[in-house]
N, C-alpha and C positions, 0 to 999 in steps of 0.2 A: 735590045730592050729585054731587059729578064722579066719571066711571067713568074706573078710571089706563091700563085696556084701549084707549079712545081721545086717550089722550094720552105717545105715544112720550116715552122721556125720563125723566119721572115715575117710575122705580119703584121701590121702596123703596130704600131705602139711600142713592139718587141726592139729590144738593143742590137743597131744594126741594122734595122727593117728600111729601106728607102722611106723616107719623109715625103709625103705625097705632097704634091706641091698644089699651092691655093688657084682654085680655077679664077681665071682674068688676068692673069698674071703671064707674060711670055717668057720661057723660058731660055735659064740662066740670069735675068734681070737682079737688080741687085735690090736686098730685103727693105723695104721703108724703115728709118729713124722714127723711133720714138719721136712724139710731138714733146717741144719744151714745156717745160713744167709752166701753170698759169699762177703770175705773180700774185692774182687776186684770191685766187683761190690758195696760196702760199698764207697770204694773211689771214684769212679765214681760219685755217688749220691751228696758225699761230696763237688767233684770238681761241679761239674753244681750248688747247692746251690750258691757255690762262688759263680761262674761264673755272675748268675743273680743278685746276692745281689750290684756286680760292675758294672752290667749295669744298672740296679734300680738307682746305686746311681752316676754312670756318664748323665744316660739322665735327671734324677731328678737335678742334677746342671746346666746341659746345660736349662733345662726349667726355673732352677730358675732364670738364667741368662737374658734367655731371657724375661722373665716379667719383671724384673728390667729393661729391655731394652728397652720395651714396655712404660711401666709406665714415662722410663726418656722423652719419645718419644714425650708424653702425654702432658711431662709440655711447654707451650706456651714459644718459643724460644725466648732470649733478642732481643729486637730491636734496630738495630745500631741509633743510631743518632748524628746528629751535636748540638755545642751547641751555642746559642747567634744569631745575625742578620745576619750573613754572611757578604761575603766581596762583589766582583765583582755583578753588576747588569746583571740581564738578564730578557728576556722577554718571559711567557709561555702564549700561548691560551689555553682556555678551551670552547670545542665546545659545542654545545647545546646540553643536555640531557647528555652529558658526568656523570658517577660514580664517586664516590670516588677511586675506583680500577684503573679506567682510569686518572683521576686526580693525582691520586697519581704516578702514572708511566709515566708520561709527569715528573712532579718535577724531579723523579729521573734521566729520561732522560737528562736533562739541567741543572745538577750537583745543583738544588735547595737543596734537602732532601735528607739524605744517606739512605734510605730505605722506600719502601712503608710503609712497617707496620708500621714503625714509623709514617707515615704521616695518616693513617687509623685508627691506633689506638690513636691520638689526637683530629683525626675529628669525630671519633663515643664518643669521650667522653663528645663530644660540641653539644649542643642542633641547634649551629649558622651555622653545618657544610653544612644544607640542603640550606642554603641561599650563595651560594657559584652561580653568573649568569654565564654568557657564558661572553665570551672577553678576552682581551687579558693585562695581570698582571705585572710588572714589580717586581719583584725580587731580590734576593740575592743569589749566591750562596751559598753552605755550611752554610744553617740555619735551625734554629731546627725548628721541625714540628709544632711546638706550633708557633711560630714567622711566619711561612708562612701559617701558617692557618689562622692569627688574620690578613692579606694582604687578604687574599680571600674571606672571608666572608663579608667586606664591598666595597658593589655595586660603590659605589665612584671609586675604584682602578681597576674596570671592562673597560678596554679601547675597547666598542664594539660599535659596531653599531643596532639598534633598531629598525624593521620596522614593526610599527602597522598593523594588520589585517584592509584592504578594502582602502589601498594605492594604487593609480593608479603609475603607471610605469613615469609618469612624475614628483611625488613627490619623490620616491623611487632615481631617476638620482640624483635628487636637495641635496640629503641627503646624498648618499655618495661623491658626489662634495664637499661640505661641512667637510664632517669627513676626507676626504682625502685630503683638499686645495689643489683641484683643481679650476682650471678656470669655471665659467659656462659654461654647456653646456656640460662638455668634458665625462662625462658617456652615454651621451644621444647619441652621437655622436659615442663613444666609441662601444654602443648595435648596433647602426645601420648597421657600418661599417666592425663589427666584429662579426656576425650574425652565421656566419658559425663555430664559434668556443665556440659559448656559451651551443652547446647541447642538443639545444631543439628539443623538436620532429619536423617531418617534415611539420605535417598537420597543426603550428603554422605558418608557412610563414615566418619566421624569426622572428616574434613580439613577444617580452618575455611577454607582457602583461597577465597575469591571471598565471604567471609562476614565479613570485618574490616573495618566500614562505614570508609572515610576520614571523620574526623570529630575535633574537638575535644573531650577527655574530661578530666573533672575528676579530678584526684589528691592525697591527704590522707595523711596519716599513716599512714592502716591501710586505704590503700588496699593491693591485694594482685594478681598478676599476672593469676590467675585471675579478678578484681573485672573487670579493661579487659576482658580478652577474652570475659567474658559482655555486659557491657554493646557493645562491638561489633558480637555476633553477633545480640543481641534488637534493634537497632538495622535490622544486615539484612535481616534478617526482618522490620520491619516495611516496609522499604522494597520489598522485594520481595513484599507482601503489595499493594502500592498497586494499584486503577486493573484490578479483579480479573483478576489476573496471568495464573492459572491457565488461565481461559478465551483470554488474550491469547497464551497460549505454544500453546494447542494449534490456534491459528488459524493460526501461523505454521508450524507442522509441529515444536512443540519439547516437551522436558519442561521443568518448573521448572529444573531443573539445568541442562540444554543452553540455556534462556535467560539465566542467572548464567554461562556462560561466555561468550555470547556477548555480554554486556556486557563481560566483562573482557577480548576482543578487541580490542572496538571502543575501551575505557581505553587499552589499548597501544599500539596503533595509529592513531587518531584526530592529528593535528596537531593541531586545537584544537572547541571544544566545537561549532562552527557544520557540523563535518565530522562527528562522528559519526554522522547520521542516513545519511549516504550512504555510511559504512564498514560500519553494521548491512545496510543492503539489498546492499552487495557480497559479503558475507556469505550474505547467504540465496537468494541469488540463483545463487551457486555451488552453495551446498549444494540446491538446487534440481536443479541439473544436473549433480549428480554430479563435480562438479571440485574439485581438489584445493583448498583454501583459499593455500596459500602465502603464508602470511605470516611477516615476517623475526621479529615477536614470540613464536610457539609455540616456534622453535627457540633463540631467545636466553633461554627461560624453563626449557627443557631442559636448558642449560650454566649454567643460572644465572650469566647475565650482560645486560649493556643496553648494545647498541650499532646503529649504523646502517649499518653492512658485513655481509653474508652471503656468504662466500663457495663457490664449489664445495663444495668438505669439507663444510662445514657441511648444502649442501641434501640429503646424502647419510648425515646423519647418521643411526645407526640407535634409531629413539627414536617412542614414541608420540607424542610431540609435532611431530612432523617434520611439518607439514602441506602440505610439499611431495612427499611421497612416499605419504601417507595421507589419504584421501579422508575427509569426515564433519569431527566437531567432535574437538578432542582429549579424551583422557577426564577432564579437570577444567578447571576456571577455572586461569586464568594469574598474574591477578594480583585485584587490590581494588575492584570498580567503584565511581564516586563515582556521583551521581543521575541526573546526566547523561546517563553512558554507559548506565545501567539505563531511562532513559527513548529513549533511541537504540535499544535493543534489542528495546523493547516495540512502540515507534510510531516502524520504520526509515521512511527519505524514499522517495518513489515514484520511481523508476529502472529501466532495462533494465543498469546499470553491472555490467562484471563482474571490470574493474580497474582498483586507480588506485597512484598513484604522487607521496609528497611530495619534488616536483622541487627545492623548498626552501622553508626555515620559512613558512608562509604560504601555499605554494602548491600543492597537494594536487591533484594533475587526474584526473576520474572517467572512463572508457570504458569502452564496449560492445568497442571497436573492437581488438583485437591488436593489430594494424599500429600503430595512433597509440600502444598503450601502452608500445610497443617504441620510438618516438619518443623516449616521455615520457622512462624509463627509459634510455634514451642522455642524454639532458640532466643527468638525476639523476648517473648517474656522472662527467659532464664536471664538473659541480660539485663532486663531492667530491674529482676529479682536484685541481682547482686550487687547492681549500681543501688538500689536500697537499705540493704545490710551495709553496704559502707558508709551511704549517709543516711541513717535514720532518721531524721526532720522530714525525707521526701517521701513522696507516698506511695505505697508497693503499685506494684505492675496489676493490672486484671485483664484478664481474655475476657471476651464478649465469648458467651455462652452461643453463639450462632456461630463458633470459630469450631464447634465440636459436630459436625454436619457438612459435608462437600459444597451445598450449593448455596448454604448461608457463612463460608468461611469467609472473612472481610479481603475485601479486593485489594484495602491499601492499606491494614494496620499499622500501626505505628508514623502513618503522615502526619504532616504538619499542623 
């Protein structure tokens, strides 16, 4: 008998190792046969094979099913539509900044287009869709999306009303008087008397002034004066709601209201939109240091008038709005700020400027400095000299006699 103790290598398991034989078992005896397979348990095996092969191939249809269901799901459904110009007229507004999505579900509303899609998938395939204004469109019922798209993208058929950025409240009355044949007067009369239903904040006094968003407003039939001037006012309000104001006006050292004026300065005043950021910091900048603002816009808003001469008489005028004689903001907005200016006002440009002067169209120059703005300001009056001598009907240029002194040189000659 070999001991597997002296022979490394050998031990069980290893290839070659003697197979230890099973105790009970007498040796040399011959190994027991496999027991035969059990017939029941054969069928058994059989039936579960089924078994799976029919769930395999019930959930494998049901999948297949459902990918074909998927895939049909997939394809982009027809879109109903009508065909031709339609019959009955109707009338749809389309408010400012309105989508397509939105646009198209007004149509559908007022039996224009039998389905958005239809009317979205015409206008995304028109390069003309994006020129689609605000106002209010006169229609056809039951017409194809193609027919009422080629009605909305020319401005012509836009029955709206328009109110430029830096309208004072007295041309804003005269406009929709006009768009709406009325009587003069009868908007103007309308805001005053109807004060408490327009929605404006309290600390406005009832004056909508600096609160008639410039914006494009749709007008219908039964539109009504008081209809534009609410929809204006909730309009500025949300704009002046933006970018939380509140906190932003009292950073700057302002109320809500002192910063709705001091956009409708920077409206007036501003040559063009790249300049307002540094007509707001000239602005606060002064009012910082107690100097009188002087700007040619508070006093031409006083006479109700818009021009680019100030002269003597005029800085001498006696009038809250004189902000050449009266230190601080004046006591309301001037005129209409557009978003512009209201975003100039919020987040003016970083500057020590504390006057500037548009020397001409285009050329607006900022300083710290007196001296040079007294330069500026000499230049400014040489050019409106000479724009005089070529038309003589206009009326010569005059410096305001407070242009000849550092700390009464006007902050914004020649604005708006």
């Amino acid at each position: 008998m070999t001991d597997q103790d002296f022979l490394p290598g050998l031990t069980p398991g290893h290839l070659g190792a003697p197979v230890p034989e099973p105790e009970g078992r007498p040796p040399g005896a011959p190994h027991p046969r496999p027991d035969a397979p059990d017939p029941h348990q054969r069928r058994n095996g059989l039936a579960c094979g089924l078994t799976a092969f029919a769930l395999v191939a019930v959930f494998g249809g049901a999948g297949l099913a459902g990918w074909t269901w998927v895939q049909g799901q997939r394809r982009p459904p027809a879109a109903v539509d009508y065909a031709g110009q339609g019959t009955d007229s109707v009338q749809v507004s389309v408010p400012a900044g309105a989508g397509l999505s939105q646009i198209a579900s007004a149509l559908v509303r007022n039996g224009v287009v039998a389905s958005s899609l239809a009317f979205t998938r015409a206008a995304k395939g028109s390069t003309a869709a994006g020129r689609i204004q605000p106002g209010t469109y006169t229609l056809k019922q039951k017409m194809s999306a193609a027919a009422a798209l080629s009605i909305l993208i020319d401005p012509a058929n836009a029955n709206g009303l328009t109110i430029p950025e830096g309208w004072r409240g007295s041309q804003i009355y005269a406009a929709i008087d006009k768009k709406l044949n009325l009587p003069e007067g009868t908007t103007q009369r309308t805001a005053k008397e109807r004060a408490a239903e327009l929605g404006l904040p309290e600390f406005a006094n009832g004056s909508p002034e600096g609160y008639l968003f410039p914006a494009t407003y749709s007008v219908t039939d039964g539109t009504t004066a008081i209809d534009l001037l609410k929809q204006m006012i909730d309009r500025a309000g949300k704009e002046f709601s933006r970018d939380g104001t509140d906190i932003v006006a009292k950073t700057l050292g302002q109320s809500l209201y002192g910063l709705v004026t001091v956009a409708s300065m920077v409206e007036g005043e501003a040559d063009n939109t790249e300049d307002m950021g540094k007509v707001a910091r000239v602005i606060y900048n002064r009012l910082a240091k107690n100097l009188p603002l002087q700007l040619d816009s508070t006093i031409n808003y006083a006479l109700g008038r818009s021009t680019l001469t100030t002269t003597v008489a005029d800085t001498k005028l006696d009038s809250p709005y004189n902000t050449y004689l009266r230190a601080g903001l004046p006591p309301s907005p001037i005129c209409n700020p557009g978003r512009h200016a209201i975003m100039a006002a919020l987040d003016p440009a970083q500057g020590d400027w504390l006057y500037f002067v548009t020397v001409k169209p285009g050329d607006t120059r900022f300083t710290d400095s007196a001296e040079v703005h007294l330069r500026n300001v000499a230049e400014f009056n040489a050019n409106r000299a000479a724009q005089a001598s070529a038309a003589p009907a206009a009326p010569s240029a005059s410096s305001p006699s407070a242009a000849a002194k550092p700390d009464g040189a006007p902050a914004g000659e020649g604005g708006h």
